[in-house]
Structures are given as structure tokens and as C-alpha cells.
KOLDRENTI-844242 format. One record per atom (N, C-alpha, C): residue number from 1; residue in one letter; x, y, z. Coordinates in pm, 1 decimal. Example, Ala and Ser with C-alpha at 12.3 -4.5 7.8 and 13.67 -1.06 7.14 Angstrom:
2
pos, code, c1, c2, c3
1, A, 1319.0, -569.0, 780.0
1, A, 1230.0, -450.0, 780.0
1, A, 1320.0, -330.0, 780.0
2, S, 1285.0, -225.0, 708.0
2, S, 1367.0, -106.0, 714.0
2, S, 1290.0, 3.0, 787.0
# end
This chain:
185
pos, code, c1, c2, c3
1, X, 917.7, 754.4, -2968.5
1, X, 847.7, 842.2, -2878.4
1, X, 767.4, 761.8, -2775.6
2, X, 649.8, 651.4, -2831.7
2, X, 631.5, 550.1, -2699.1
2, X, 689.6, 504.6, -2601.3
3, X, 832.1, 473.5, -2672.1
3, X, 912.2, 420.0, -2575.2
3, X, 969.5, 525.1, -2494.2
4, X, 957.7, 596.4, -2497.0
4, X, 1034.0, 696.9, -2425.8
4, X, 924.5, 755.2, -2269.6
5, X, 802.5, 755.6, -2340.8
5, X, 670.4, 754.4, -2278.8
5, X, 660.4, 665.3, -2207.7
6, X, 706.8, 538.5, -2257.8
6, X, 686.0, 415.7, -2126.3
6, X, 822.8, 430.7, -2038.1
7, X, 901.0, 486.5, -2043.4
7, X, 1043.5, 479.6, -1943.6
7, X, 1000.8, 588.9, -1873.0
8, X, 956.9, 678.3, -1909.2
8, X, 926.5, 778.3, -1818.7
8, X, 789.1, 767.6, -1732.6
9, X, 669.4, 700.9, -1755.3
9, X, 582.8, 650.9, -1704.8
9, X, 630.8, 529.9, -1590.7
10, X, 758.0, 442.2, -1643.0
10, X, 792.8, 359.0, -1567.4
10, X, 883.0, 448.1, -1434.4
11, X, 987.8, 561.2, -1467.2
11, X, 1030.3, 576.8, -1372.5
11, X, 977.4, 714.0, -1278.3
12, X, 857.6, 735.3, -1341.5
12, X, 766.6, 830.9, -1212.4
12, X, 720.5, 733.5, -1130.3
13, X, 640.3, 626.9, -1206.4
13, X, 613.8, 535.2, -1098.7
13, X, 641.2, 459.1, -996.7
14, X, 802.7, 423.2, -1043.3
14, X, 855.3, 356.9, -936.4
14, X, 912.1, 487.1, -828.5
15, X, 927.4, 634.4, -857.7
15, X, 979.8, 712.0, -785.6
15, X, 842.3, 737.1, -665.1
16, X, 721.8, 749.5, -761.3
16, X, 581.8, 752.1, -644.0
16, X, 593.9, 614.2, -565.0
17, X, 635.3, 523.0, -578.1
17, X, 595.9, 382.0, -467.8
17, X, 706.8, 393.5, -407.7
18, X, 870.8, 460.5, -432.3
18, X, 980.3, 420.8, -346.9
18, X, 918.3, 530.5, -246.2
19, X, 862.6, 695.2, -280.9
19, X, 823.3, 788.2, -180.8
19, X, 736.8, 714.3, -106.1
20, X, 628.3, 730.7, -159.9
20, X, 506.6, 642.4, -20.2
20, X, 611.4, 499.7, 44.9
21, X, 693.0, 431.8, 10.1
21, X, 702.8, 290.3, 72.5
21, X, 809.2, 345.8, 154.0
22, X, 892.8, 403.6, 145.2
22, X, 1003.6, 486.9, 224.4
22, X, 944.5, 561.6, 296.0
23, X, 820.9, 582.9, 289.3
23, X, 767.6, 639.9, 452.5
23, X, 655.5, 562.1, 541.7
24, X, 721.8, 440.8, 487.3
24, X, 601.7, 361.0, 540.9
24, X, 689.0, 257.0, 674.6
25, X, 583.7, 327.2, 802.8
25, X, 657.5, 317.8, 901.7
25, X, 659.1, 189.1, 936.3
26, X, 720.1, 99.0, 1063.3
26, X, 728.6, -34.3, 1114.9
26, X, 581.6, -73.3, 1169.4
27, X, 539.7, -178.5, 1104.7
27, X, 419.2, -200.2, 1200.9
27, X, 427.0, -206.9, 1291.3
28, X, 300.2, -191.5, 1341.3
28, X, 232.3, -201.7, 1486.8
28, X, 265.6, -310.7, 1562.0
29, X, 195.2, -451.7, 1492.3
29, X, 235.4, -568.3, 1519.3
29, X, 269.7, -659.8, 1388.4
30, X, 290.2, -734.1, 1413.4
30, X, 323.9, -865.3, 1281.3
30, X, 222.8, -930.6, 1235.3
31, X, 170.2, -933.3, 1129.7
31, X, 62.5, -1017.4, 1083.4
31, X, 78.7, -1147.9, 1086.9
32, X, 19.2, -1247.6, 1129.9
32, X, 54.0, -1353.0, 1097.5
32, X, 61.8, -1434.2, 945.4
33, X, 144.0, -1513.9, 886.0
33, X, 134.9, -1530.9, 768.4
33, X, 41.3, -1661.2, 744.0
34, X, -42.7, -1645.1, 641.1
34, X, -161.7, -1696.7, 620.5
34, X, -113.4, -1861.8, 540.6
35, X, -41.4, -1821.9, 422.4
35, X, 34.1, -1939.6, 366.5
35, X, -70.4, -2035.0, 347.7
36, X, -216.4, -2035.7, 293.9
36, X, -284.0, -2140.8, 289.1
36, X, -299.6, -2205.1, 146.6
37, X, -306.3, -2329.8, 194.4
37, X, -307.1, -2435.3, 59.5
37, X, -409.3, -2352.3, -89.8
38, X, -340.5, -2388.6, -193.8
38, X, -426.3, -2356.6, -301.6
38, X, -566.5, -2445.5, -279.4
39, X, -547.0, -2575.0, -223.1
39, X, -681.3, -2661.1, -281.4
39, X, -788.7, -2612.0, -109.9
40, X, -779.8, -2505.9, -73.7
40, X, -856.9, -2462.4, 54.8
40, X, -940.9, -2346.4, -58.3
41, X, -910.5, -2348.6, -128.5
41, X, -1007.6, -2255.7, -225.3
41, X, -1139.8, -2364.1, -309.0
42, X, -1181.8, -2312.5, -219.4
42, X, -1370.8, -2364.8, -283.3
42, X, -1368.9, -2410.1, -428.5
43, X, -1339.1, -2278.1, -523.4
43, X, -1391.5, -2298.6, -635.5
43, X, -1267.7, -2252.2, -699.3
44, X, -1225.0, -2291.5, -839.9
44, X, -1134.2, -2173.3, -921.5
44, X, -1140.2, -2081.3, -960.0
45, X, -1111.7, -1959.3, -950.8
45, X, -1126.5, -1829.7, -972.9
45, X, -1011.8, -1791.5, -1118.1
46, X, -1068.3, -1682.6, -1184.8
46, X, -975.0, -1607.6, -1295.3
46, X, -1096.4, -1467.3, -1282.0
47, X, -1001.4, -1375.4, -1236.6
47, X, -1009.2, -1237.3, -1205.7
47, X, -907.5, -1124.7, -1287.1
48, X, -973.1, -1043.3, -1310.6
48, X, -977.7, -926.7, -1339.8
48, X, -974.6, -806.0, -1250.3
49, X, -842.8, -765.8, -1196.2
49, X, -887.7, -666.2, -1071.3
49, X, -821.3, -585.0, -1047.7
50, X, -926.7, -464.8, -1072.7
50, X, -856.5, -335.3, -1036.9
50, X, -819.1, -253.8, -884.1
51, X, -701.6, -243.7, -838.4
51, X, -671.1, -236.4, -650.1
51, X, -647.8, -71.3, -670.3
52, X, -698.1, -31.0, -584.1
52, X, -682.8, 100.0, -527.9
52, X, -601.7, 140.6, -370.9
53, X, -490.9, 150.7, -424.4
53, X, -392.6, 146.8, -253.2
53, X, -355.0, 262.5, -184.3
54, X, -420.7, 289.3, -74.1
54, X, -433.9, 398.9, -17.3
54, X, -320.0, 418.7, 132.9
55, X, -189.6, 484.0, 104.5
55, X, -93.9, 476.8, 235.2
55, X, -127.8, 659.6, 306.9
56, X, -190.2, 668.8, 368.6
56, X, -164.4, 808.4, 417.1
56, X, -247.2, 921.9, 354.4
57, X, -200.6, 1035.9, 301.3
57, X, -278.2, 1036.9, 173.8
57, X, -216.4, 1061.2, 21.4
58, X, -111.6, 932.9, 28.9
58, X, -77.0, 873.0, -80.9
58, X, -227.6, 752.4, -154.7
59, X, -217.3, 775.5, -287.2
59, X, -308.3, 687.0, -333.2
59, X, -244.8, 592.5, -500.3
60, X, -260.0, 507.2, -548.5
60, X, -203.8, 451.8, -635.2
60, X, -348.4, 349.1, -692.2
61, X, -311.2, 363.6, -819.6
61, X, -418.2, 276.9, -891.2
61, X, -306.0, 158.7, -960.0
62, X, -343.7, 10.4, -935.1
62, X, -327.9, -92.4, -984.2
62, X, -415.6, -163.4, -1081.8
63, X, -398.7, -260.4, -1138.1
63, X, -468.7, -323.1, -1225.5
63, X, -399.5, -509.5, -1171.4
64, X, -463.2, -605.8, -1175.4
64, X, -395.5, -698.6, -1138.7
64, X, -513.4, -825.3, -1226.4
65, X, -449.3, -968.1, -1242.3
65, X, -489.5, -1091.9, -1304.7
65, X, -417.8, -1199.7, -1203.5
66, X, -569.0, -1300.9, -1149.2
66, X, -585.6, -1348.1, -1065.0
66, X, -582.7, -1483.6, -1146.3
67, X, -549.6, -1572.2, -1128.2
67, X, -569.6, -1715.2, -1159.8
67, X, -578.0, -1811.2, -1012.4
68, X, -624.3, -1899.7, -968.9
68, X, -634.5, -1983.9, -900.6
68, X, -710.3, -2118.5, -865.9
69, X, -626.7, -2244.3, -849.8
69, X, -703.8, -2374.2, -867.6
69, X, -632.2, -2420.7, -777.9
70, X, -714.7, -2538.6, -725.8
70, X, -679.1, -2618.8, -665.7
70, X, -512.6, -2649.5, -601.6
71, X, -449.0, -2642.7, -753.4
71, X, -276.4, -2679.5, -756.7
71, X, -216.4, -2531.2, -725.9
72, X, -269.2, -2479.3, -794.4
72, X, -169.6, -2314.9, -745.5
72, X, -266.0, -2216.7, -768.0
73, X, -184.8, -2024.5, -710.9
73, X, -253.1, -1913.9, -737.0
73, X, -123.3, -1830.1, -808.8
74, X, -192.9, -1765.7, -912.2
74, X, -131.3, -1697.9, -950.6
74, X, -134.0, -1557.5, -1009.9
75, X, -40.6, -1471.0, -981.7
75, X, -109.0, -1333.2, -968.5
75, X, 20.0, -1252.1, -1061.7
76, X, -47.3, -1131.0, -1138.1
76, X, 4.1, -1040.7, -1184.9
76, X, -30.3, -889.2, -1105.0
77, X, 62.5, -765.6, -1083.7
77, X, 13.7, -705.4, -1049.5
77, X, 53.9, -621.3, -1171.3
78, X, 42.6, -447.6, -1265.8
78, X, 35.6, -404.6, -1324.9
78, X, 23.9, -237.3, -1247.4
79, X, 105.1, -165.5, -1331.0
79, X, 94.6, -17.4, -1291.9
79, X, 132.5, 16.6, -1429.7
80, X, 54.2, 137.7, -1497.7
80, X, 84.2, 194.3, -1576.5
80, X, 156.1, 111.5, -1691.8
81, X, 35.9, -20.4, -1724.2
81, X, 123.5, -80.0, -1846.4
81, X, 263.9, -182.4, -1797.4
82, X, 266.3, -144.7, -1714.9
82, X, 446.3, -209.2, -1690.9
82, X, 375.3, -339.7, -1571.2
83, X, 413.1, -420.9, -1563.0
83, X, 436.0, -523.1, -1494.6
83, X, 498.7, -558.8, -1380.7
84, X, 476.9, -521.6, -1218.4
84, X, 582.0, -483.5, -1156.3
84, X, 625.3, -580.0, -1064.3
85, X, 511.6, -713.9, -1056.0
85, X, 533.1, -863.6, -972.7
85, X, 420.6, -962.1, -1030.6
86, X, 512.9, -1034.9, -1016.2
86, X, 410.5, -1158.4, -1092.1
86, X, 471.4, -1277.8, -959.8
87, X, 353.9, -1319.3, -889.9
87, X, 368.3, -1464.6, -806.3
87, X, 288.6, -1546.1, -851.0
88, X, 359.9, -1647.8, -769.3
88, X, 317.3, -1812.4, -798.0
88, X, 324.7, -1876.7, -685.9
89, X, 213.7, -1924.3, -584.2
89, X, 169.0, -2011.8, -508.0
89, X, 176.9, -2148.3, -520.2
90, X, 251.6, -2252.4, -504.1
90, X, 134.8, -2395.4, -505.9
90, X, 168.8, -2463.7, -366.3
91, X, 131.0, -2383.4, -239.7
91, X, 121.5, -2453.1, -88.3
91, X, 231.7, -2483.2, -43.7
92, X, 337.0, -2438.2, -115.6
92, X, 457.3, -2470.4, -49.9
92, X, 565.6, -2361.2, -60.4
93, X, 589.9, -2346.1, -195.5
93, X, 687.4, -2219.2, -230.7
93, X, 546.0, -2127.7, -284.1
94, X, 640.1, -1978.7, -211.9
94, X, 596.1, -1897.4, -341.1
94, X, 698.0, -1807.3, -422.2
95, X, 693.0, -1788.6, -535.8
95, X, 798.2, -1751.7, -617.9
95, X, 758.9, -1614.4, -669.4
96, X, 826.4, -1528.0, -681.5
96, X, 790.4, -1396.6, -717.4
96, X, 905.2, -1357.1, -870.6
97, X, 871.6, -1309.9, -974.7
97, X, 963.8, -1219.0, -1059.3
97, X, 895.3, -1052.6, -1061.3
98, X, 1014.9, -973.6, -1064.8
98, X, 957.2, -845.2, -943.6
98, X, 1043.5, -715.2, -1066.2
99, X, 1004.5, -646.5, -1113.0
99, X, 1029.1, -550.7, -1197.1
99, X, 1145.5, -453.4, -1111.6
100, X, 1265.7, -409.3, -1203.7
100, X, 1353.2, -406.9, -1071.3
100, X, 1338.4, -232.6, -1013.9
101, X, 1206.4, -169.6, -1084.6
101, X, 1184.8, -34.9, -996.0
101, X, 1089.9, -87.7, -902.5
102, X, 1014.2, -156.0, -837.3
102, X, 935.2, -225.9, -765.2
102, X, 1041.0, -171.8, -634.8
103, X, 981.6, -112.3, -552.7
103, X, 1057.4, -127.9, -414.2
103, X, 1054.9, -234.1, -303.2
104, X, 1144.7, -257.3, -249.7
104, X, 1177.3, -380.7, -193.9
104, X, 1056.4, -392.4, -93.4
105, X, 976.2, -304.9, -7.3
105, X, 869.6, -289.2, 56.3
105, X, 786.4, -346.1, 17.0
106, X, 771.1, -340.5, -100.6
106, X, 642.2, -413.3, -159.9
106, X, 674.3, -574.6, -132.5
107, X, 623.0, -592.2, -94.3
107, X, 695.5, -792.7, -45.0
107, X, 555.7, -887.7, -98.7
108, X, 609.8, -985.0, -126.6
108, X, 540.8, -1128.4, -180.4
108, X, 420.2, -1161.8, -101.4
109, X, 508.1, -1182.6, 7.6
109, X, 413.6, -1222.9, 115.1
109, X, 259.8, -1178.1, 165.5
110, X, 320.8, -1049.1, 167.5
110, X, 213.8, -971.2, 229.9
110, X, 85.5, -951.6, 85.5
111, X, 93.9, -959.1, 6.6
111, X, 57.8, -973.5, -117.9
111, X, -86.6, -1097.5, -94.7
112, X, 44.2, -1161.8, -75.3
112, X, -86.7, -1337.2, -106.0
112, X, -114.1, -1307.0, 38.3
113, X, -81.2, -1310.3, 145.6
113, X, -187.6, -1324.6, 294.5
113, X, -256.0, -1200.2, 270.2
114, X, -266.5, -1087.2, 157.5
114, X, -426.2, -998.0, 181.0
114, X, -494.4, -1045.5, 67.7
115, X, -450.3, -1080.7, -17.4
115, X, -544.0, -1197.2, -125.5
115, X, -581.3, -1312.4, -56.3
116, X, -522.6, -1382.1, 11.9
116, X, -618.6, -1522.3, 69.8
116, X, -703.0, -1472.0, 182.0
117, X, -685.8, -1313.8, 266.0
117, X, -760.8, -1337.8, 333.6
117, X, -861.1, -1269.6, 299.9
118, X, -857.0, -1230.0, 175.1
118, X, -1022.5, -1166.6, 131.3
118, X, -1072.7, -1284.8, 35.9
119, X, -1026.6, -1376.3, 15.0
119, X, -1087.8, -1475.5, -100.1
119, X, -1113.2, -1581.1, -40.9
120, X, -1022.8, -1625.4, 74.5
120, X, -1024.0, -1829.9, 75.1
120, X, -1122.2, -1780.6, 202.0
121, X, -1193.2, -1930.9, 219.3
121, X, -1300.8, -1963.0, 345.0
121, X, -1272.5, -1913.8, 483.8
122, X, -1323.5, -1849.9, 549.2
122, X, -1298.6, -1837.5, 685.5
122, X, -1243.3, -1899.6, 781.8
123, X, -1296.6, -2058.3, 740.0
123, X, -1280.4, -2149.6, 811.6
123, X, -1121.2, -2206.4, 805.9
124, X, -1066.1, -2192.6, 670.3
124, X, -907.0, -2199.3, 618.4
124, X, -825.1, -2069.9, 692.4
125, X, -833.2, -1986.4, 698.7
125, X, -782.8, -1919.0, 753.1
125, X, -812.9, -1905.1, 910.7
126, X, -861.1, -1925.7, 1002.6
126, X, -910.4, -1968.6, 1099.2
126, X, -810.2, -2116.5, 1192.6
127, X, -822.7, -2180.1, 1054.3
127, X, -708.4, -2328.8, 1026.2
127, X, -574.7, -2250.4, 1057.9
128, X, -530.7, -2173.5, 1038.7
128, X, -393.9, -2115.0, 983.7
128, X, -323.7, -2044.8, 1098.1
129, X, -403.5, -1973.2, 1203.7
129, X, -405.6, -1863.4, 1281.3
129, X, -318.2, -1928.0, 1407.7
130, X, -248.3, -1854.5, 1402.6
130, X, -174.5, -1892.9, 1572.5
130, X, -230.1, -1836.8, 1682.5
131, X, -179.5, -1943.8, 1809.1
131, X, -246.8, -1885.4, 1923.7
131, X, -254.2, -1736.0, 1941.3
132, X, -384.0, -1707.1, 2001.6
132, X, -388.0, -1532.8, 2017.5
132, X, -447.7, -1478.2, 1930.9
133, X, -463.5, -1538.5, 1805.0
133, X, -497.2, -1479.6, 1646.1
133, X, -631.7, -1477.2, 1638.7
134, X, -766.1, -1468.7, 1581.5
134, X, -872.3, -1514.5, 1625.2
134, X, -929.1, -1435.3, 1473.2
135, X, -1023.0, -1484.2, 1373.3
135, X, -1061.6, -1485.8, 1255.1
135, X, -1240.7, -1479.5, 1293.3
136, X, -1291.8, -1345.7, 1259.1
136, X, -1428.4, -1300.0, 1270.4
136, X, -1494.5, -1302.6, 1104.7
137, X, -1622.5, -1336.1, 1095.4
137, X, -1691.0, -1321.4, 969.0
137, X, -1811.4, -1306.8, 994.9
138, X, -1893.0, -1184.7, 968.1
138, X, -2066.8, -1207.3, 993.7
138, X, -2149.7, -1220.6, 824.5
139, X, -2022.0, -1242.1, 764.6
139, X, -2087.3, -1196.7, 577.8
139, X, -2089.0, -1041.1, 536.3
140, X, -2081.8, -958.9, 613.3
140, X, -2036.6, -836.0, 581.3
140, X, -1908.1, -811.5, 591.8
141, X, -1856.5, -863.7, 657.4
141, X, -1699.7, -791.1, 729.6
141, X, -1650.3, -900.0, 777.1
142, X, -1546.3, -930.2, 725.8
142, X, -1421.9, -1044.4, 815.8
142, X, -1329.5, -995.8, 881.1
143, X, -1291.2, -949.4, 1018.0
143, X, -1146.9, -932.0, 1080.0
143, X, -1068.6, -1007.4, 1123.2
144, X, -923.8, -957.4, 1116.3
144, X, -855.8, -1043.8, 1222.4
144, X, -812.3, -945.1, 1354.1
145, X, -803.9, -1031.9, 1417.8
145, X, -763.6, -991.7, 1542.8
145, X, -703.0, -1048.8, 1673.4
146, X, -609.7, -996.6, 1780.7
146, X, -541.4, -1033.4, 1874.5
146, X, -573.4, -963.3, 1964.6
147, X, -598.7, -1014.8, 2100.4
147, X, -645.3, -964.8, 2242.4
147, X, -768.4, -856.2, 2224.2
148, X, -901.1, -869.7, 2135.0
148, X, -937.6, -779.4, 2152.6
148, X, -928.9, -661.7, 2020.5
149, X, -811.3, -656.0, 1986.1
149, X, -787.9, -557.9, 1891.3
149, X, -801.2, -586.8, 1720.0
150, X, -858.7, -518.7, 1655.6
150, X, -850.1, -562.4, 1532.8
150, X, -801.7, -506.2, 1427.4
151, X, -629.7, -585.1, 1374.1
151, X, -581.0, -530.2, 1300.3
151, X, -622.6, -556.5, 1143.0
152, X, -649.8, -638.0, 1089.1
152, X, -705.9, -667.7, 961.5
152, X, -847.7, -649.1, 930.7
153, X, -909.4, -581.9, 842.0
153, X, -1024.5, -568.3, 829.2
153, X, -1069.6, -569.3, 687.5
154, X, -1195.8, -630.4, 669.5
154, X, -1221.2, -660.4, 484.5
154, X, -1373.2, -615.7, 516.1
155, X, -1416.9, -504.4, 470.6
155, X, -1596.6, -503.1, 459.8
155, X, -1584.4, -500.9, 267.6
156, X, -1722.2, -599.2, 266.7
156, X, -1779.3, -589.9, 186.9
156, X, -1864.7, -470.2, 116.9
157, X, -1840.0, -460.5, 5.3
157, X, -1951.3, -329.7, -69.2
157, X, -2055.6, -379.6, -84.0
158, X, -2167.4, -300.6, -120.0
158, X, -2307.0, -334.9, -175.3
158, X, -2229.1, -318.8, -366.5
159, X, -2150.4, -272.9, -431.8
159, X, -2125.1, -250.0, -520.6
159, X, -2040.2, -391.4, -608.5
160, X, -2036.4, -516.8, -479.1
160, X, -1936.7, -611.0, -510.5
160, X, -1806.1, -632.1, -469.7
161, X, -1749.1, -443.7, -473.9
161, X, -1566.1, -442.3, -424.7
161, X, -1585.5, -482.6, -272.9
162, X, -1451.2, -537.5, -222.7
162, X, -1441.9, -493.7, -95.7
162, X, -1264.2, -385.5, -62.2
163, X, -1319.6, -355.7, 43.1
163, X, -1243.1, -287.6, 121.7
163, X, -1140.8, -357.0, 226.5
164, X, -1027.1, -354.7, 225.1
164, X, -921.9, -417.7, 286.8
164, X, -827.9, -289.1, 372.4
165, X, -879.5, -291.4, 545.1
165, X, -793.0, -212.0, 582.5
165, X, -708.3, -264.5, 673.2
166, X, -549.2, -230.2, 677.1
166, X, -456.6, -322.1, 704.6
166, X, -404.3, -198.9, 809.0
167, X, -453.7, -223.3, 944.1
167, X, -410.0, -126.4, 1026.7
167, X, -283.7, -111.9, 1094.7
168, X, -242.0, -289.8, 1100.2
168, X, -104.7, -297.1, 1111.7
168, X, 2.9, -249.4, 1076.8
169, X, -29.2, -210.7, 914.0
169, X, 81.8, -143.1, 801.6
169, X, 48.7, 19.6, 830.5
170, X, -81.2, 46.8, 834.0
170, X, -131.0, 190.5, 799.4
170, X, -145.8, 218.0, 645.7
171, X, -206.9, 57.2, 581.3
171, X, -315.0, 103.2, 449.8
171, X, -362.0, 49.0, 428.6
172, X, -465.1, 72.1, 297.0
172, X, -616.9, 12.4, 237.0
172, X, -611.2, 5.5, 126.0
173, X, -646.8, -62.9, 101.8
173, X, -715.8, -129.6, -16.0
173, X, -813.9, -197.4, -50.6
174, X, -868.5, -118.6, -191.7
174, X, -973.2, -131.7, -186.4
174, X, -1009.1, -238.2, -377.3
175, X, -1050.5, -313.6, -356.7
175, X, -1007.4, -443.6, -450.5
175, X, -1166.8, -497.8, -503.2
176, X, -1147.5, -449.7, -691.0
176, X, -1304.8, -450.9, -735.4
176, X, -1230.8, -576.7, -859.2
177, X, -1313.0, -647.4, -882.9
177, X, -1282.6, -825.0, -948.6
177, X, -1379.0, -841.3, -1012.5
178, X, -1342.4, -828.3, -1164.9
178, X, -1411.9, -906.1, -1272.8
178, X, -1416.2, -1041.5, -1329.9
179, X, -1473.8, -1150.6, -1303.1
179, X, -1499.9, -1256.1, -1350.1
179, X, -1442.5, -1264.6, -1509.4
180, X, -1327.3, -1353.4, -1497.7
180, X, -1264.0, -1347.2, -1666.9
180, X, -1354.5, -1364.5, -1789.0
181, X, -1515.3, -1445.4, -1737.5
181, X, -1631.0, -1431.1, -1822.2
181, X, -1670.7, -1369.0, -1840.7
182, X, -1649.1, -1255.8, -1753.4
182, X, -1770.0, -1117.1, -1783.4
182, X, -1852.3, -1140.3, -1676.8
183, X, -1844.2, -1161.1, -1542.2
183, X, -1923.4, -1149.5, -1428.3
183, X, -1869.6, -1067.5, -1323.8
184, X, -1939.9, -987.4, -1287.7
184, X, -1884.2, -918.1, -1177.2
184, X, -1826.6, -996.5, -1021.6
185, X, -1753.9, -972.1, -950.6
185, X, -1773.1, -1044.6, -864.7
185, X, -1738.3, -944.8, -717.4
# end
């Protein structure tokens, strides 16, 4: 009977992400890809983090496990128990194993450039940016942006989470991280 509970939990879920990702239109513009070194990360991190992904008014709750050092980052993401991408960073490749209801929309990439650009230094990503690109931070809010316009946006909570709105795609996320010690972060 569990098992039957988890196949059917597995294939509502992947039927809710193929609906929302199958209507998820061509961006606006192209993000640039961030691709920054593991050892541009300050400190090592192991997280605990629950993502809230908001397309339209589609909404989806994630659960995800963050590892990252110097040599590599590495990430699990999680829906409903099931496991649906697991990457691996170390500054050169990144490698993905991808659960095969996972829709192809969901991409690697875009994954780690909205994780590095809410985690690694300003100044690394800043490093990264092609002409035109231009990387804002006042400690509340980091954007990116081209001519003026700003398609990436991260405000900080007073609660710890931040908020990640990706105007390019047309969604948000909103990304709360527990310290694998038991610290909020």
C-alpha cells in the first residue's frame, strides 16, 4: 500500500511540474550563466532548505540539501519524498542525475546560477558578468541587471529566507536554509 502511495504521489507530481513547465513561456532575455568557481565561496556551507516555487499562480513546495566547499557544490532537490535532481559542481563540469518524471524544463543550469547568485559574494559574480550585465547589492537586495532593467532579483527577509524573483523566466522563489547544526541561516 506505501508503495503504491509513493507511485502515485510520484506521478501527480511530475504531472503538476510537466503542467506549470509546459506553460512556461520563452524568456524575456537570457540570463547570463554564472558558472562560478566552488573556492569563490567564502565559507563552507551544509544547508537544509526548504524552496517555495511560485510560476503564475502555480505554486510547489520543495525541500532541498546543500553541501558546498571550496572543491565542489552539491545539491539535492526533493518533492514529496522522491528525489528529482541531484548536482555536482567542481568549477568545471556540472553533472546532474535527474529522476526520469522531472521535466526536461527544469534544467541544471539554471538551478546552480540561482543558488550562486543568492549565496556566493557579489564581488564573484560581478567577476562573471558579461558586458552589459551589471551586479547591484545594498545588503538588502542584490539585482542583476542590463541597460537599466532588472531581471534578477534576491531581497532579503527580516525572517532569514530570501526571496528570488526571476523575471526573465516569470518565477519566484522563495528559499528558507537551515544550518546542518541547527542554525538558522
Amino acid at each position: 500500500m506505501q508503495r503504491l502511495i509513493v507511485r502515485v504521489s510520484a506521478v501527480l507530481l511530475c504531472l503538476l511540474l510537466a503542467a506549470c513547465a509546459s506553460r512556461m513561456p520563452r524568456p524575456l532575455v537570457e540570463l547570463p550563466p554564472l558558472r562560478l568557481p566552488p573556492a569563490s565561496l567564502p565559507a563552507p556551507l551544509a544547508l537544509q532548505q526548504q524552496l517555495h516555487f511560485r510560476f503564475g499562480s502555480h505554486e510547489r513546495d520543495l525541500d532541498a540539501l546543500l553541501e558546498a566547499d571550496a572543491q565542489q557544490v552539491q545539491l539535492a532537490v526533493q518533492a514529496m519524498g522522491q528525489t528529482g535532481v541531484r548536482l555536482q559542481w567542481d568549477g568545471k563540469q556540472l553533472t546532474q542525475q535527474r529522476a526520469p518524471w522531472l521535466p526536461p524544463q527544469v534544467r541544471a543550469e539554471r538551478v546552480l546560477d540561482d543558488l550562486q547568485f543568492a549565496l556566493w559574494p557579489t564581488a564573484a559574480i560581478a567577476a562573471a558578468l558579461p558586458a552589459g550585465w551589471q551586479v547591484a547589492d545594498d545588503g538588502q537586495q542584490r539585482s542583476l541587471s542590463r541597460d537599466g532593467q532588472v531581471w534578477l532579483q534576491l531581497q532579503r527577509l527580516d525572517d532569514g529566507s530570501v526571496q528570488l524573483d526571476n523575471r526573465a523566466e516569470g518565477y519566484a522563489l522563495r528559499i528558507e536554509s537551515i544550518d546542518m547544526a541547527g542554525q538558522d541561516k
